[in-house]
BADRENBA-963065 format. One record per atom (N, C-alpha, C): z, x, y; atom name; residue in three letters. Coordinates in steps of 0.001 Angstrom, whole numbers. Each point is the difference from the previous one (the first is absolute). Example, Ala and Ser with C-alpha at 12.3 -4.5 7.8 and 13.67 -1.06 7.14 Angstrom:
<nodes>
+---------+---------+---------+------+------+
:      up :    east :   north : atom : type :
+---------+---------+---------+------+------+
:    7800 :   13190 :   -5690 :    N :  ALA :
:       0 :    -890 :    1190 :   CA :  ALA :
:       0 :     900 :    1200 :    C :  ALA :
:    -720 :    -350 :    1050 :    N :  SER :
:      60 :     820 :    1190 :   CA :  SER :
:     730 :    -770 :    1090 :    C :  SER :
+---------+---------+---------+------+------+
</nodes>
This chain:
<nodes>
+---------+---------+---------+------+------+
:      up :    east :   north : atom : type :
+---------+---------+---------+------+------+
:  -89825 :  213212 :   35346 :    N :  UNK :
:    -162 :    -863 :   -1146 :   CA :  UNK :
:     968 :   -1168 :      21 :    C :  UNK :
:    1087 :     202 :     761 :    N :  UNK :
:     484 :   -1253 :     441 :   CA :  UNK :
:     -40 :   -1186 :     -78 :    C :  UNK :
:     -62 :    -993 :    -450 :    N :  UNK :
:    -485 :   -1149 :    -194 :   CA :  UNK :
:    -107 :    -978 :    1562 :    C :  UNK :
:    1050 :     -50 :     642 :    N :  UNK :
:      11 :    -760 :     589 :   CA :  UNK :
:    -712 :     848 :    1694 :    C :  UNK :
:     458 :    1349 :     -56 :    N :  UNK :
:   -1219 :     330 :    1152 :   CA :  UNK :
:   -1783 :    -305 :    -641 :    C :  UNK :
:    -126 :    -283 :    -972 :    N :  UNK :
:   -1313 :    -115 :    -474 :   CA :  UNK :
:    -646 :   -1867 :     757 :    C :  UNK :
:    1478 :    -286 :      79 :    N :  UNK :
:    -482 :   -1985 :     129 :   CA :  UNK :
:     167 :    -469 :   -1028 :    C :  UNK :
:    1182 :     571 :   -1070 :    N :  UNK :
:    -279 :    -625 :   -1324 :   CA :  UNK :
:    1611 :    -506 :     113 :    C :  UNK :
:     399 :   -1055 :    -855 :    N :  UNK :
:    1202 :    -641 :     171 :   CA :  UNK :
:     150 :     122 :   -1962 :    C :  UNK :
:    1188 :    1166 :      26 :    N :  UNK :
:     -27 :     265 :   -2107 :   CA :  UNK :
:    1111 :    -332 :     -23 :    C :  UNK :
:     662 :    -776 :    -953 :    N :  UNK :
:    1352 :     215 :    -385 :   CA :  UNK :
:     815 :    1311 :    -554 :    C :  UNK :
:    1211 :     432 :     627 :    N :  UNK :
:     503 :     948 :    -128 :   CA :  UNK :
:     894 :     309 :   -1371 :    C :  UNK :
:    -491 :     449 :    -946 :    N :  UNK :
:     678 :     658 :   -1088 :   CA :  UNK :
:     512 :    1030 :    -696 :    C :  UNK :
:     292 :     995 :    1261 :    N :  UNK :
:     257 :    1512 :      71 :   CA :  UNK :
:     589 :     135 :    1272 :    C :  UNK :
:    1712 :     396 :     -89 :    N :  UNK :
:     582 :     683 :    1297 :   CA :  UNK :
:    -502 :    1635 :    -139 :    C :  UNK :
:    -545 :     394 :    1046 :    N :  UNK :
:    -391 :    1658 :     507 :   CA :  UNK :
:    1082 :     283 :     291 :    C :  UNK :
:      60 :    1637 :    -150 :    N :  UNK :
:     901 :     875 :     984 :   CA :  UNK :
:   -1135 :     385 :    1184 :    C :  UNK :
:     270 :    -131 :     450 :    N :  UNK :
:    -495 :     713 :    1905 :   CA :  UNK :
:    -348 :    1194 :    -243 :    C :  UNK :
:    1002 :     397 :    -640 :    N :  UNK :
:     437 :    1840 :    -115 :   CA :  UNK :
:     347 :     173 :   -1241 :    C :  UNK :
:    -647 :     756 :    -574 :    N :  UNK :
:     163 :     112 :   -1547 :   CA :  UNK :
:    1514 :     384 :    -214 :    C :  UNK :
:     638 :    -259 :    -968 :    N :  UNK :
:    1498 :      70 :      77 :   CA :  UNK :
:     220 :    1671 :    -981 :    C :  UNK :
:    -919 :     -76 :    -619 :    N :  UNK :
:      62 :    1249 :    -872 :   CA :  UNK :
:    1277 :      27 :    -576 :    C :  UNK :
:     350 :   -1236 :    -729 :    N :  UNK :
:    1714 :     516 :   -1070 :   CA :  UNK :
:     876 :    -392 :    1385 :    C :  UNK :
:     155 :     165 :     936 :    N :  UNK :
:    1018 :    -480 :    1190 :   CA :  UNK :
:     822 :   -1136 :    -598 :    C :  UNK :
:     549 :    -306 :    -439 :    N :  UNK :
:     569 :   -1778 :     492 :   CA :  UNK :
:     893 :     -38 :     959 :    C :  UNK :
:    -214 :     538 :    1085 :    N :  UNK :
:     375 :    -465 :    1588 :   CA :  UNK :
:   -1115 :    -884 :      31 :    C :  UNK :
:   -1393 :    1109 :     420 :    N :  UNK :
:   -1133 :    -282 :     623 :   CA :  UNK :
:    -880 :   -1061 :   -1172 :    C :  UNK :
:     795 :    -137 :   -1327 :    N :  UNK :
:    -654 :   -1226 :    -971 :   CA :  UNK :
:     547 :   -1111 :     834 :    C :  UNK :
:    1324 :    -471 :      27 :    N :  UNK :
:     437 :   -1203 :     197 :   CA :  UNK :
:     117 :    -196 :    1902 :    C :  UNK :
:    -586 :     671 :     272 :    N :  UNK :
:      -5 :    -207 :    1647 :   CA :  UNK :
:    -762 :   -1084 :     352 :    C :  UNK :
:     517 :   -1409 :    -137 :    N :  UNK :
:   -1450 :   -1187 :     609 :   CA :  UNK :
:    -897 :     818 :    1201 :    C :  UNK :
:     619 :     500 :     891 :    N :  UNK :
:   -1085 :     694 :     992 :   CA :  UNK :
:    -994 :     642 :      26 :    C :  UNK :
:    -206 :     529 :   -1384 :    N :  UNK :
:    -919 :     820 :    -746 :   CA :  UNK :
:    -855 :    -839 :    -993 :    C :  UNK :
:     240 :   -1447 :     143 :    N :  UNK :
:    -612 :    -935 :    -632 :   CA :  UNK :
:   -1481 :    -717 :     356 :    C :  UNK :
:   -1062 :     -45 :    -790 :    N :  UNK :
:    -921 :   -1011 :     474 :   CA :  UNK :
:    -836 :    -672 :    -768 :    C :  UNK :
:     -70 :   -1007 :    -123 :    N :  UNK :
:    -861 :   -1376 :    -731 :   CA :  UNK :
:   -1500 :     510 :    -176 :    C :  UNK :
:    -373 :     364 :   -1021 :    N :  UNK :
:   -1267 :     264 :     -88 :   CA :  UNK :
:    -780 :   -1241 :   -1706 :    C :  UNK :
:    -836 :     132 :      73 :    N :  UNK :
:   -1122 :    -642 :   -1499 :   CA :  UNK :
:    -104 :    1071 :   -1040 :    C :  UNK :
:     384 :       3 :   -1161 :    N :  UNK :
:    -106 :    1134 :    -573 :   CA :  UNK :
:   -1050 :     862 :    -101 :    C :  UNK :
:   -1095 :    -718 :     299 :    N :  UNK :
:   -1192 :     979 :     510 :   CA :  UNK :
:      -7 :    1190 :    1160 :    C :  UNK :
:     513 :    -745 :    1085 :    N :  UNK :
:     689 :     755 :     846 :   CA :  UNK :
:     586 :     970 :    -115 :    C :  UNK :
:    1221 :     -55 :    -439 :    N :  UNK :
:     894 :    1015 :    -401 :   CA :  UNK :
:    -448 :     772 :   -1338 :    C :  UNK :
:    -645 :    -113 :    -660 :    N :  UNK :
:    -250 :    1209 :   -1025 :   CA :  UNK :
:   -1269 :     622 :    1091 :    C :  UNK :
:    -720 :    -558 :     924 :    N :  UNK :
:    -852 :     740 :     693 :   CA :  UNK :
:     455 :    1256 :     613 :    C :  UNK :
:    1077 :   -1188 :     489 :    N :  UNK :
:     772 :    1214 :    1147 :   CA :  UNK :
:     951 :    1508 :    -429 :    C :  UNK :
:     398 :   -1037 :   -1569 :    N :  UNK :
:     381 :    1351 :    -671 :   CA :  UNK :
:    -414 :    1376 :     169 :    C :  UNK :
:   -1178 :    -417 :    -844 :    N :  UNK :
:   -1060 :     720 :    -913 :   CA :  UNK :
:    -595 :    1248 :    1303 :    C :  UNK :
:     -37 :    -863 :    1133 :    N :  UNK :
:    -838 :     817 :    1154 :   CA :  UNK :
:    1080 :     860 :    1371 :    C :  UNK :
:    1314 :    -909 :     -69 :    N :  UNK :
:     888 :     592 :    1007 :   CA :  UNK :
:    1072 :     885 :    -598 :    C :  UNK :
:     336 :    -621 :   -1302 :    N :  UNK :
:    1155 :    1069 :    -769 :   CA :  UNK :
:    -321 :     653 :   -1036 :    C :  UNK :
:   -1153 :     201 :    -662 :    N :  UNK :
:    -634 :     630 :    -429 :   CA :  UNK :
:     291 :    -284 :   -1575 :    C :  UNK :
:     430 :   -1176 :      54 :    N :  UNK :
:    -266 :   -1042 :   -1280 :   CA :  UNK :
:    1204 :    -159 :    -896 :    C :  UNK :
:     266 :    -640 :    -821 :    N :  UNK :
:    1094 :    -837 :    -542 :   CA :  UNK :
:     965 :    1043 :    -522 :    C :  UNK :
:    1355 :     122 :     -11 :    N :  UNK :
:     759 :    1078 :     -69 :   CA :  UNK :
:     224 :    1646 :     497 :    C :  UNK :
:    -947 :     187 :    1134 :    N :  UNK :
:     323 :     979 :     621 :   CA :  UNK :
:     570 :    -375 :    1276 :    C :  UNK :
+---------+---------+---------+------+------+
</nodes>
């Protein structure tokens, strides 16, 4: 759902965790664990890879 593997060029208004941080703030504030997504994006990716907003 990606935007930009799709061919789509979105402006980015949501930093991702990579890796869900689950409460961590190591793995919260790690830029390496960071990525530019469209908020569409990222609530997608939520919803379907971490099994949705606060878990």
């Amino acid at each position: 759902m990606r935007c930009y593997e799709k061919g789509r060029l979105t402006p980015v208004t949501v930093v991702d965790h990579i890796t869900p941080h689950k409460g961590d703030p190591e793995l919260f504030w790690d830029k390496k664990n960071w990525q530019p997504l469209c908020e569409t994006c990222h609530n997608i990716k939520t919803a379907t890879e971490d099994g949705g907003f606060g878990n």
